[in-house]
N, C-alpha and C positions, 0 to 999 in steps of 0.2 A: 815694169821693164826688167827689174831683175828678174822676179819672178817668170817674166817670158825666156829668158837667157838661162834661165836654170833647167828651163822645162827641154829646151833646145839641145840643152850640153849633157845632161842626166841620161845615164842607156838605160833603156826600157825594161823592166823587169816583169816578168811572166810567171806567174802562181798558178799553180797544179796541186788540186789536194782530192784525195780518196778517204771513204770511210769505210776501215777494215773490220767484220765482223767474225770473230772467230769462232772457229767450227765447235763441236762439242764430240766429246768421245761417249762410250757406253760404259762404267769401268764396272758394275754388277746390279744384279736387278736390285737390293738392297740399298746400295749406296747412291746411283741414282747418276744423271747423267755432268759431267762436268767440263771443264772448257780445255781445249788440246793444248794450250797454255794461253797461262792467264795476261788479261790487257797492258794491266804495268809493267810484267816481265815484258812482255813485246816491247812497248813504248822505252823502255829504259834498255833494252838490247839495240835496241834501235839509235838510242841516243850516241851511241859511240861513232855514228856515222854522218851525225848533224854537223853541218857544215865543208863536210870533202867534197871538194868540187869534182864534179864529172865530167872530161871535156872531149866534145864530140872530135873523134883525131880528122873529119875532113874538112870541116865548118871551121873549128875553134870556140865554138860557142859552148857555153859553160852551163850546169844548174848544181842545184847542192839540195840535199833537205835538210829544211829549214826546220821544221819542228815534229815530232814524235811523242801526242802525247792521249791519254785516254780521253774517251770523251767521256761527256758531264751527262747528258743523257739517255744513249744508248748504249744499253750493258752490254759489256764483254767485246767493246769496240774500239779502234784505235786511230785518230785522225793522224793524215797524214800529209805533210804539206811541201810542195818541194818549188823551190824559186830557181828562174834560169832565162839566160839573155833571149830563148826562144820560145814560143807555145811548143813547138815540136816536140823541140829536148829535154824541154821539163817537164812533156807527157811521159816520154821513152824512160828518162831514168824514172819519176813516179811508176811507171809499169815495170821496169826491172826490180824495183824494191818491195811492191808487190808479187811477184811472181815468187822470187824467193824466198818471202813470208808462205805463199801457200803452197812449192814445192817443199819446203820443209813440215808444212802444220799434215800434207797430204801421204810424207812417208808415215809419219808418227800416227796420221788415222789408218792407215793400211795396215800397219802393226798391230792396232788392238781390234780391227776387223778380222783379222786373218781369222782368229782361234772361235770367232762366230759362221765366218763362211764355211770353216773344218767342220764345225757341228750339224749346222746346216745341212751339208753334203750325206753327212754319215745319217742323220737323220730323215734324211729321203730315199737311202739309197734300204732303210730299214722297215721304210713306210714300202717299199715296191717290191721287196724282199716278201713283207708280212702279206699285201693283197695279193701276191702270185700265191701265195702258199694257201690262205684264205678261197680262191680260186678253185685253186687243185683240189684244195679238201672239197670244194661240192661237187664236182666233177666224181671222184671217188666216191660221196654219200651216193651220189644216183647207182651209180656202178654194183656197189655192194648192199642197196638197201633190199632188195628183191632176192639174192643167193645168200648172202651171211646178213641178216639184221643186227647180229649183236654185235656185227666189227665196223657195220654202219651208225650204231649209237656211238662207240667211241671215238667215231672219226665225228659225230656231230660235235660230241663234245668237245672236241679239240677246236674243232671251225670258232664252236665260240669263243673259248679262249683267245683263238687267235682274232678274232673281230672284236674284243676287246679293246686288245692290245694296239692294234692298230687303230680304232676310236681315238685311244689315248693320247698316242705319236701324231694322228693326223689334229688331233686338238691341240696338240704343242707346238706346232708349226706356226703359226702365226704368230705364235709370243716371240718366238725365236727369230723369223723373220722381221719384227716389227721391231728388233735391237740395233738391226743395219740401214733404219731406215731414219730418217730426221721426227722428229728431236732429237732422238738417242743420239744417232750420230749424224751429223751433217759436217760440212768441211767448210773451212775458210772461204770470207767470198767481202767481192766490195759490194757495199748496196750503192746503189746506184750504177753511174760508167763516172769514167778517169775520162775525163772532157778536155780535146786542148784547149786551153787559153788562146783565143783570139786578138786581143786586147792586151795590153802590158796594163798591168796594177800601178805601179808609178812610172813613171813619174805621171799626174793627173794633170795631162796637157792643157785644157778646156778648164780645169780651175783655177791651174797655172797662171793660166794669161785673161780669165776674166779677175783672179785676184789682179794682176798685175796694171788691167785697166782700170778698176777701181783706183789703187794705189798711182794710178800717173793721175786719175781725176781729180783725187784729193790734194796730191801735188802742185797739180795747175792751179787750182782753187785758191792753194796755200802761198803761191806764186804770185799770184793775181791781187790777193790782199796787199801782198808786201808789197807791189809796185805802188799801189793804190796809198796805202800809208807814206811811203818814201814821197812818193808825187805831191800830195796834200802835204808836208811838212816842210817839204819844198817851196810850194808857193806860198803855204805861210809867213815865211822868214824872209822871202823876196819883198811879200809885201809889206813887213815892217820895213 
């Protein structure tokens, strides 16, 4: 019975938790790919925020997160857990404290993308430079191989030069490309989805009040003896 009067009077609490996987930057081919900041820096940035309550200004309804911390099996990951009187609300702030983890991890990778898109660009724009030129030179070998031969050798030899060099450029392209692509760099993300709570975590209604019937049965039981004792000692003594 208490146990049912507890389950009764307790407001319900709704747990919301995300697992935040953080992105990775590219910081040089030598050194190799590393994290746009690392799990316990997050988790202990985080912590400054454990416990402030967030409260909905139309509802009144309240959530807070509750813990911030890395997780034990998935590297470079951060669980994240947030309790609140609604599934709603304690989705909404879990997702606002997400969002700001990966509006901030998404400047810091566009910063060290930038200076690979810059190369990128110039590097294509080098590669369409060298086949137009590559182009034109055979255009001109036809032109001049029949009236000047000797100024159509030198323009051969230039074509290959430049079909070289452009061999070279269009070989380097895809190292280049493949620096802005994942693993190198990939961006903050939760695995899985931030699922609302349906269900309140406690108070455990259904355990609540089956503890609670156990405990009146055991009661009655222990009830039931003692009348039983008292009664028998009763007529004992009457019938002395």
């Amino acid at each position: 019975m208490v146990a049912g009067g507890y389950a009764a009077l307790s407001k319900p609490v709704y747990v919301a938790s995300a697992l935040v996987r953080i992105g990775h930057i590219s910081e040089s081919a030598t050194e190799g790919n590393q994290l746009i900041e690392s799990a316990e820096v997050v988790a202990l940035r985080l912590a400054t925020r454990v416990g402030k309550v967030v409260e909905d200004d139309q509802t009144g309804v309240r959530a807070y997160l509750a813990s911030s911390e890395m997780h034990l099996v998935v590297p470079g990951a951060v669980l994240l857990t947030v309790k609140g009187d609604s599934g709603g609300h304690a989705h909404s702030v879990l997702q606002d404290i997400v969002d700001d983890i990966r509006k901030a991890h998404d400047e810091l990778l566009e910063i060290n993308r930038r200076p690979y898109v810059d190369q990128l660009e110039r590097l294509d724009a080098q590669i369409a430079q060298t086949r137009g030129d590559y182009e034109r030179a055979g255009v001109l070998i036809d032109e001049l191989s029949m009236r000047d031969p000797v100024q159509a050798s030198l323009v051969i030899l230039s074509r290959g030069q430049l079909g070289l060099s452009l061999r070279e450029m269009e070989a380097e392209r895809p190292t280049l490309a493949q620096r802005l692509l994942a693993p190198q760099m990939r961006p903050t993300e939760v695995l899985g989805e931030i699922a609302t709570p349906s269900t309140p975590s406690r108070p455990r209604t259904a355990l609540l009040i089956s503890i609670s019937a156990a405990l009146g049965a055991i009661a009655g039981a222990v009830l039931a003896m003692i009348v039983e004792v008292v009664a028998t000692r009763r007529h004992r003594r009457d019938g002395d």
